[in-house]
N, C-alpha and C positions, 0 to 999 in steps of 0.2 A: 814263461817268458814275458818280460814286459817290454812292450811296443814304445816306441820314442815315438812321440810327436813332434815335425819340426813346422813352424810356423813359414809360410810368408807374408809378411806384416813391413817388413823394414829394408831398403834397399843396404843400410848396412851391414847387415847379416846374409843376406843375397846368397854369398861366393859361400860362406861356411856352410849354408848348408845345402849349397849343391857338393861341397867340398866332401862334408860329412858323409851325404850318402852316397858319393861316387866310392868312398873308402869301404863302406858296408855294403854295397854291390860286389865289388872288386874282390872280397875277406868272405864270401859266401853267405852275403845276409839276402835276406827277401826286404826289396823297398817297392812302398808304394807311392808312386808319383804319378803329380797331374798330366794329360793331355788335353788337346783340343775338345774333343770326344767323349771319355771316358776316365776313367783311372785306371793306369795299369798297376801293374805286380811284377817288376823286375826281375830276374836272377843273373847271374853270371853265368854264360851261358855252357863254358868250359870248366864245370865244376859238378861233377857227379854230384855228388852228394845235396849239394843245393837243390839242381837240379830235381832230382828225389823229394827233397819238401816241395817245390815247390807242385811237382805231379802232386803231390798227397794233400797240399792247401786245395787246389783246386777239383781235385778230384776227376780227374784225367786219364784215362788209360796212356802206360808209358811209352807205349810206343807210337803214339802222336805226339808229332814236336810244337814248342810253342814258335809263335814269330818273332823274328829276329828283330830291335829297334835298332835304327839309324839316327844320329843328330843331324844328320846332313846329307844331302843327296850324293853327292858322291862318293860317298859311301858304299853306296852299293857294289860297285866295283870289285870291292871287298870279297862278297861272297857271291856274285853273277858275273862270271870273267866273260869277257868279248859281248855284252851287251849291247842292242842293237834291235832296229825297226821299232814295232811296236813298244817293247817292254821299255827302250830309252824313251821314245817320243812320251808316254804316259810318266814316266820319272823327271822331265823334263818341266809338261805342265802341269801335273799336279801334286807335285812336290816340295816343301815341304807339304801337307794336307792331308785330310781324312779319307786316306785311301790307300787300302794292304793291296798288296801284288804280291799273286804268285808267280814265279816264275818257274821256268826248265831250267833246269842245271843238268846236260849229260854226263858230266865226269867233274864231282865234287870235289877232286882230288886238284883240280887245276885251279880252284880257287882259292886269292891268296889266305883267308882265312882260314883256312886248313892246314896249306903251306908253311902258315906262320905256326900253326900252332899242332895239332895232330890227328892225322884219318882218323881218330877214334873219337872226336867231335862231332862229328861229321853227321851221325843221327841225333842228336841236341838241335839240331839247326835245319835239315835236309830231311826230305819224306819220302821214299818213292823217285827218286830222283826233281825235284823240287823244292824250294823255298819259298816262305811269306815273309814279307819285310816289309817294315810302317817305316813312315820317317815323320813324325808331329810338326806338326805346324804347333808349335807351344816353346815359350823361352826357356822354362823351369824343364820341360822335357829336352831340348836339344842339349841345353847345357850340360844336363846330367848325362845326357849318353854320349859326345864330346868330350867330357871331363874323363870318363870312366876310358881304363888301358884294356879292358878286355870286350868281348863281344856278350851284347846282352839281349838277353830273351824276355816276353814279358806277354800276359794275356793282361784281358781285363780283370779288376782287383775283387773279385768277387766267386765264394765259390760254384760249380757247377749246379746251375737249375734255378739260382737266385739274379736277379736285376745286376747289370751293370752299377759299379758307382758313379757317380755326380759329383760327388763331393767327398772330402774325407771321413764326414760321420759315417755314412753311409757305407763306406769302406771298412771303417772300424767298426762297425756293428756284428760283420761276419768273423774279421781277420785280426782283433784284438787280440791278441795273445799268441798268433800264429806267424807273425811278420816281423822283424827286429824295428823297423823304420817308415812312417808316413811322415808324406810330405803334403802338409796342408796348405792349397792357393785355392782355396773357395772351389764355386759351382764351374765346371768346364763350361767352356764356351759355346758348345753345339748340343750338349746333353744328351747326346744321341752316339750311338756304335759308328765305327768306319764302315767304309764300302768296300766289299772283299772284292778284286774284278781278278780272274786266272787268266796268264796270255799264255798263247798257244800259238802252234804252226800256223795256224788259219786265220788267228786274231786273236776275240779274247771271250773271257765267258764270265757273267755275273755273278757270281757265289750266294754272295748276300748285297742288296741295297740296303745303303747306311744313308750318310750326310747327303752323298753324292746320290741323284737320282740315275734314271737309266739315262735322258736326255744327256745329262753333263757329262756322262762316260764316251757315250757316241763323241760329243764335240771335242772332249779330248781325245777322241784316240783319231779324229781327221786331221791331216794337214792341210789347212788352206793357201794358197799361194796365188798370190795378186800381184799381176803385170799391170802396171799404168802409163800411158801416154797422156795425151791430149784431145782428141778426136775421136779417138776408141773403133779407128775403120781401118786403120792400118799397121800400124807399131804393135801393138798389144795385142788386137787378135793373131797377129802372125809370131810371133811371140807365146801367144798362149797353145796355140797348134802347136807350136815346137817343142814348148816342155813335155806339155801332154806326151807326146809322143816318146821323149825320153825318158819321161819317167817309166811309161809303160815298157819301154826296154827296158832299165834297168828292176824294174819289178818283177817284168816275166809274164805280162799279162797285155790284152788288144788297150789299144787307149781309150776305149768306151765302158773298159773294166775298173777303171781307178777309182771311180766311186766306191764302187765295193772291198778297196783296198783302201778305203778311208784316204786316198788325194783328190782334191777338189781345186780344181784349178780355173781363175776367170780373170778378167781384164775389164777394165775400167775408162775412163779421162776424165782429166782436168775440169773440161769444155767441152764435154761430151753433149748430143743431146741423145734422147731415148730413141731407143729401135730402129738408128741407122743402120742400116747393110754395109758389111768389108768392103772395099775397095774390090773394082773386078782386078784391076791388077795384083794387089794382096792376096785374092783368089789365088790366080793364076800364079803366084808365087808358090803358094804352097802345095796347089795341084802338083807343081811337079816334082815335090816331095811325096805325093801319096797321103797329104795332110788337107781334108774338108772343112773349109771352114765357114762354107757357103751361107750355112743358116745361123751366123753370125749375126746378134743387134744390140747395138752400142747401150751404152748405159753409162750417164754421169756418176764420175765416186761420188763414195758415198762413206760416211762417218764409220753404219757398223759396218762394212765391209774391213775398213782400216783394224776395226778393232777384234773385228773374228778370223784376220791373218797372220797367220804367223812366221813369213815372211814376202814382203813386198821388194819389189823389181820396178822399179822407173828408168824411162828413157833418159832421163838429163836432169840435170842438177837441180832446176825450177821445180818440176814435178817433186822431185824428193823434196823439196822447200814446200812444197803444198801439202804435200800428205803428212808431214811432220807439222804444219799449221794448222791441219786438221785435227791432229789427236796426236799432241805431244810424248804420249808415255808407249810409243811404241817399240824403243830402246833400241837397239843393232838390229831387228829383225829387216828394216827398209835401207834398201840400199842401189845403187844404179844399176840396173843390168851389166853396164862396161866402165868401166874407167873415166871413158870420158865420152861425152854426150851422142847419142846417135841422133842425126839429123830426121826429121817428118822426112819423107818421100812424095807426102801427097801432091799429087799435080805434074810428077814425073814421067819419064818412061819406065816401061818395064823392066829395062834395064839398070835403073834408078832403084826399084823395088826387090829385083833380085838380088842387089847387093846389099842391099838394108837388109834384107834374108839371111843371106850368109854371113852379116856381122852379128845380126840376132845371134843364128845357130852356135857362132864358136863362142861368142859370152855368155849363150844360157849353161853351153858345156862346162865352162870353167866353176858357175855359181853351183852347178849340179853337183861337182863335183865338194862344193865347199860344203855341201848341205848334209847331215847325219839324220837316218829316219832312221 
């Protein structure tokens, strides 16, 4: 067999030859295209026969399947129906990127790419009741698995016990003669294998460290969420107590557990200064919720907070003028707790602060409800 080499050299040629080998994908060929990472080794993934070389290019025992690629994140849907918690949240932020997820699939049969196509795919794709699925952060790669009408599978482009490839020589040194089509765009970007991370009931489990180290996995897999006022003694911590506490209902767990459920929840101001104490009446607001907030101390925003949240709650319009003057590329994540502005309380009665409470409670309810973990 003689292997095709396609270039990328020319924006004019670009589309033909993603064009070319979405048709040799699609037709039962074996293509080798760039990632971020690595070079993989395509197949179709709904095609015995391919399938079969491409186990015998690699040297693979058949009954390990390979990973599933994605051009695009929602994609996934595809083949992980009702996604959700952890495995969306990690699809979420670090996707497209160098980072395979296993997921659970209890009943493969309800996902639509089986649906669409036939249970007898079903182990091409699925392990054990499970899947891996990449989704590249690369042009030449999304394109090509976007262009392509069927679902495709791909390891790295190299056979079992030798070096990842880097580049296309590297690639064709092994797989010259055994692959119908490489796709040559120079050195990947990172030179380096993805991060395998498995999510599970509990959380998730590191496989292999790739690109992503173990630190970047923790921070992806936490939700941070930042309430901001002004003063940071009264709005915000009473405010911060409240989500807390919803969330830990809606998780299932005491509010001093959410850390360990990867939520991280704090409050800030505008005009804050350092290690003021809650208001006593803020206190005693949320005392009579059953909500502590006593060992409360303010702290002025701050830049990385803006930017290690990934979604923000301000009181009024100003503040969201602020934190968006702070760090502009924060996108939809910041937005008002309510509609429209809730008033400071400070310097009120308690009766003042009790209702600032309860207008809290029913806006964080609604945002709660808008939020997908």
């Amino acid at each position: 067999m003689d292997t095709k080499v396609l270039k990328i050299d020319s924006e004019k040629d670009y589309w033909n030859v993603i064009r070319e080998a979405a048709y040799c994908l699609q037709n039962g060929g074996l293509v080798v295209f760039p990632t971020e990472t690595v070079y993989g080794l395509g197949a179709n993934a709904i095609d015995p026969a391919t399938l079969n070389r491409l186990h015998g290019v690699k040297n693979r025992p058949k009954d390990k399947p390979f990973t599933v690629h994605i051009g695009a994140r929602s994609a996934v849907d595809r083949f992980v129906p009702d996604l959700k918690g952890l495995g969306r949240r990690f699809t979420q932020k670090a996707w497209p990127g160098p980072l395979t997820l296993i997921f659970n699939v209890e009943n493969i049969e309800e996902a639509p790419v089986i649906r669409d196509t036939s249970p007898q795919h079903g182990p091409a794709m699925y392990h054990q009741g499970t899947i891996g699925i990449r989704c590249p952060d690369d042009q030449i790669a999304s394109n090509l698995l976007n262009e392509t009408t069927i679902p495709v599978v791909a390891a790295s482009a190299n056979p079992a016990g030798s070096n990842a490839p880097v580049n296309a020589d590297e690639a064709l040194a092994t797989l010259e003669g055994k692959v119908e089509l490489v796709i040559d765009a120079g050195t990947t970007r990172y030179a380096k294998a993805s991060t395998i991370v498995q999510v599970n009931r509990n959380g998730y489990e590191i496989l292999r460290e790739g690109v992503l180290d173990e630190r970047t996995i923790r921070r992806l897999a936490t939700v941070n969420i930042l309430l901001v006022c002004t003063g940071n003694t009264c709005r915000s911590p009473m405010a911060a107590g409240l989500f807390r506490r919803m969330l830990a209902e809606r998780i299932g767990c005491q509010d001093h557990e959410l850390d360990e459920h990867g939520f991280y929840v704090e409050s800030a101001g505008t005009g804050a200064f350092a290690n003021a104490k809650a208001s006593i009446p803020a206190i005693t607001a949320m005392k009579t919720r059953g909500i502590d907030i006593s060992n409360h101390k303010s702290q002025p925003l701050r830049l990385e907070q803006i930017d290690r949240a990934d979604y923000i709650f301000t009181m009024t319009a100003h503040h969201l003028d602020t934190v968006t003057a702070i760090s502009a590329v924060i996108g939809k994540q910041a937005r008002r707790i309510d509609d429209s502005d809730i008033d400071d309380p400070i310097g009120g009665s308690d009766e003042v602060y009790e209702n600032c409470a309860k207008r809290l409670e029913k806006a964080l309810r609604c945002r709660l409800e808008e939020l997908s973990f």
